[in-house]
N, C-alpha and C positions, 0 to 999 in steps of 0.2 A: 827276416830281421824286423820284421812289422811290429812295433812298440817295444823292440828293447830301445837302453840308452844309452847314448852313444858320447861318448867324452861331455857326458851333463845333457845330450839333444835326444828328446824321444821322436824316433822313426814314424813317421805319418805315413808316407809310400813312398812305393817304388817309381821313379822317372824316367830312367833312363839303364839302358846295359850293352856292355860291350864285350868282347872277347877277354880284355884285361883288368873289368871293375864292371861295378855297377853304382850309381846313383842316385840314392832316394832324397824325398824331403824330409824335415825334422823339426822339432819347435824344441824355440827357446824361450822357455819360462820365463826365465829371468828379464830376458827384455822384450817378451813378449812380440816375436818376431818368427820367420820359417828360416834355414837357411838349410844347405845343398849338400849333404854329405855323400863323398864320393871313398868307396871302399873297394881295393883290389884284392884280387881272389886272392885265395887262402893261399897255394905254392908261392905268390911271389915273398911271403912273409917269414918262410923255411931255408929262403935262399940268404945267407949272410952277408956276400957280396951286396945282393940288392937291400936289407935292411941297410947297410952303411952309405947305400949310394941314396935312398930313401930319405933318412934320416937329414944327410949334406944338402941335397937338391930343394926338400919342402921347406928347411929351413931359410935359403936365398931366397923362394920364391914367397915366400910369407914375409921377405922383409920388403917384395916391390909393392910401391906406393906411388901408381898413376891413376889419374881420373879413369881410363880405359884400360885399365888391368882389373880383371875380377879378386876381388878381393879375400886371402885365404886367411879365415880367420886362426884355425889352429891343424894341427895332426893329431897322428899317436897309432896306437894300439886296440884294439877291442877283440878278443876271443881269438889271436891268433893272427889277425884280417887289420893291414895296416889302411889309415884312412884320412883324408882330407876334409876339412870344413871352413865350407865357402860360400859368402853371397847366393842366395837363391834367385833368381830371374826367373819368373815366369811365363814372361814374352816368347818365348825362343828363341831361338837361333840365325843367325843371316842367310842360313841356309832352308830353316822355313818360311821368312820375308817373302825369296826368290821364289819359292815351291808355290807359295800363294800369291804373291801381285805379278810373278814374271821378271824379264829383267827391269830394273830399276832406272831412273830419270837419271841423267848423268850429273843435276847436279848433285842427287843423290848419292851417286857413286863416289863424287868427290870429296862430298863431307866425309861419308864415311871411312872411306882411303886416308882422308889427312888423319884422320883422329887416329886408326889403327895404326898408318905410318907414326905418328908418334910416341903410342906404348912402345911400340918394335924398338924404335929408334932409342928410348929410356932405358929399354933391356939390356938393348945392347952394349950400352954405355955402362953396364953395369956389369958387364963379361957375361949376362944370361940370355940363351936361345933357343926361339919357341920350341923348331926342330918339327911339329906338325900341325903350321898353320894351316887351315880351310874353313870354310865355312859355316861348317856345322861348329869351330872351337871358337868360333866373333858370338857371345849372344847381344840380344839388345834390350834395354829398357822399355816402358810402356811409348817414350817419347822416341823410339829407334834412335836411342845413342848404345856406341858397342862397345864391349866388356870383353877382353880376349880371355880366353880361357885355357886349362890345361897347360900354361907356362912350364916348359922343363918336362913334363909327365914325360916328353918320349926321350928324354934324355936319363930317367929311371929307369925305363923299362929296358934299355940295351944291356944288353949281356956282355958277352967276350967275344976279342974280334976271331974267334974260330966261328963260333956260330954264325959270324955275318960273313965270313968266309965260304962257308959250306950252303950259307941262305936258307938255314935251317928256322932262322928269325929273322920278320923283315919289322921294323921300327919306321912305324910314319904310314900317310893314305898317300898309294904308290898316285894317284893322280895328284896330288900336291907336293910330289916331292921335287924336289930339285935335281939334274942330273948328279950331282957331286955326292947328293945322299945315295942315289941310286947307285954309283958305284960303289958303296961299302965308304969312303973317304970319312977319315976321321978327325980332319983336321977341318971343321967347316965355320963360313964365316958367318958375319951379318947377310950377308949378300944371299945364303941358303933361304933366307927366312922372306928374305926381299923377292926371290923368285916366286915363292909359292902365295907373296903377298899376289903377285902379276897373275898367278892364275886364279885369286879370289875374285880380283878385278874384273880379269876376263870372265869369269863364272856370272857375277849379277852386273855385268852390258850386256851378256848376249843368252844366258839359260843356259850354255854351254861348256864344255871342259875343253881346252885346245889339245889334249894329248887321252885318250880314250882305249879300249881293248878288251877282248870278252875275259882277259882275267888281268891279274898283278905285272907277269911276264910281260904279257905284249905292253902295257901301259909304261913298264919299265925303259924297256925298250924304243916304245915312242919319246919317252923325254930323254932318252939319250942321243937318238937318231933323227929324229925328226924336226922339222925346223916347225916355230910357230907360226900357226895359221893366224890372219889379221880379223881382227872383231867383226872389221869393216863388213864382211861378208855375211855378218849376219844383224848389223847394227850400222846402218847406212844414216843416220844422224851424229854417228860418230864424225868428230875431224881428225883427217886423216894425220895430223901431230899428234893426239892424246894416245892414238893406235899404234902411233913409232914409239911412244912412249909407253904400251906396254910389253909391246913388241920388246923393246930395250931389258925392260925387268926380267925377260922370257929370253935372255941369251943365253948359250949353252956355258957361256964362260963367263964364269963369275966377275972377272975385273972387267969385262966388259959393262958389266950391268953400273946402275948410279951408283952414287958413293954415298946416299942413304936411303933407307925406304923414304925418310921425309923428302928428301930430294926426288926420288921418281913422284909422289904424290901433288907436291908441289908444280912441277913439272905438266901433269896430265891436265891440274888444273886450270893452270893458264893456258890450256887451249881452252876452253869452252866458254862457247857461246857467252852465258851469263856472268861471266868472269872478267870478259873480256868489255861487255858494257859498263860495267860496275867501274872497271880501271879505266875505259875514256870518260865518264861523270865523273870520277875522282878526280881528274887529271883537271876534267873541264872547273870543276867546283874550284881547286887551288888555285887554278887562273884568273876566276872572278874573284875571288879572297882576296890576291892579290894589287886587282885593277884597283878593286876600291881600299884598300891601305895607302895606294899612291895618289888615288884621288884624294881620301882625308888630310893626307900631307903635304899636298897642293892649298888646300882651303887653310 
């Protein structure tokens, strides 16, 4: 597709490919700018069902409008090959942050968790759900601030529940999924999207994934059966609160977990160290604000 054009963008290159699209860059003339067109293979555009499910989905998600939601400029059609056009980032991904610096400074972690807690949390409120948050779908800016990406895509790409019956298609990256996705369950909450935020979390504290397997199956299986392992054991600066608090997002039963990702975010925060100085100098600062209002009103 290297220099055709695509809804007005000519194809510069290829970035990025996956089993169900591929995504090159593209320039825009007009504003004289790149941005990211993401094009899914030709079959899914034969399928009727998925045109009208297409059509429904990119249009909600081209109406969300948060600072940390990547921005989709338009869709449509080209040669058959239905496609997306969205903000280009060139930084990468969270998940090549991690691949290059290792795990990340916790107050690092924390920034980053509240901001992405709050697209989630915007989504949600708006009846849209990611369905395959990780890592590689947070990119960041030059300044590492993050842009969730992919909103909804795995919520297009599901077929009929025969096929998720027979496991003939499996929708989502089985180490981020949430048990309730791994059962096939078709009724999923905010809380799906809050687990898989807990194993982002876990992923840049510790380099690590809490639920692992040499294929889909057993990784399946580990987030169904297996209980989460604590960070702690491989991130010993961790306090052991922010760990119950991922711990919490990583329960197998959704009403257990918080009652928003800003709420577990929120949560992890206040434990840490730099968090928690900041809030005794606050506290201290309003007490001397204070003294001296009552001293001037003495004088």
């Amino acid at each position: 597709m290297i220099g055709q054009i695509v809804g007005g963008y000519q194809i510069v290159d290829l970035i990025g490919a996956g089993g169900m699209a591929e995504v090159y860059r593209a320039y825009d003339a007009g504003m004289d700018r790149h941005v990211a067109i993401k094009v899914l293979q030709p079959q899914m555009s034969r399928d009727s069902e998925f045109r009208a499910r297409f059509d429904l989905e990119a249009r909600a998600i081209a109406a969300l409008e948060h600072v940390h939601i990547l921005p989709v400029y338009a869709y449509g059609e080209h040669n058959g090959q239905l496609y997306l056009i969205m903000r280009y980032l060139p930084t990468g991904s969270l998940a090549d942050y991690v691949d290059n610096d290792g795990p990340l400074p916790l107050d690092e972690v924390g920034r980053l968790l509240l901001d992405v807690a709050s697209a989630l949390d915007y989504a949600h409120s708006r009846g849209i759900l990611h369905r395959d948050l990780k890592t590689e779908n947070i990119l960041l800016d030059a300044s590492k601030n993050p842009y969730l990406a992919d909103f909804g895509l795995a919520r297009m790409l599901e077929r009929t529940r025969q096929d998720r019956l027979t496991g003939d298609f499996i929708v989502g990256t089985p180490e981020f999924m949430s048990p309730e996705q791994c059962m096939g369950s078709e009724d999923l909450t905010p809380a799906t999207d809050q687990y898989s935020l807990g194993i982002v979390v876990f992923n840049i504290l510790t380099g690590q994934l809490p639920f692992d397997g040499n294929n889909a199956l057993q990784i399946i299986h580990a987030q169904l059966r297996n209980p989460a392992p604590s960070a702690r054991k491989w991130r010993s600066d961790l306090p052991p609160r922010a760990d119950q608090a991922v711990l919490r997002a990583l329960e197998k039963d959704g009403a257990a977990r918080f009652g928003s990702c800003t709420e577990f975010a929120q949560t992890f925060q206040a434990t840490l160290p730099s968090h928690n100085i900041r809030d005794k100098f606050g506290r201290l600062g309003n007490r001397i604000d204070s003294a001296l209002e009552n001293l001037q009103m003495d004088d």
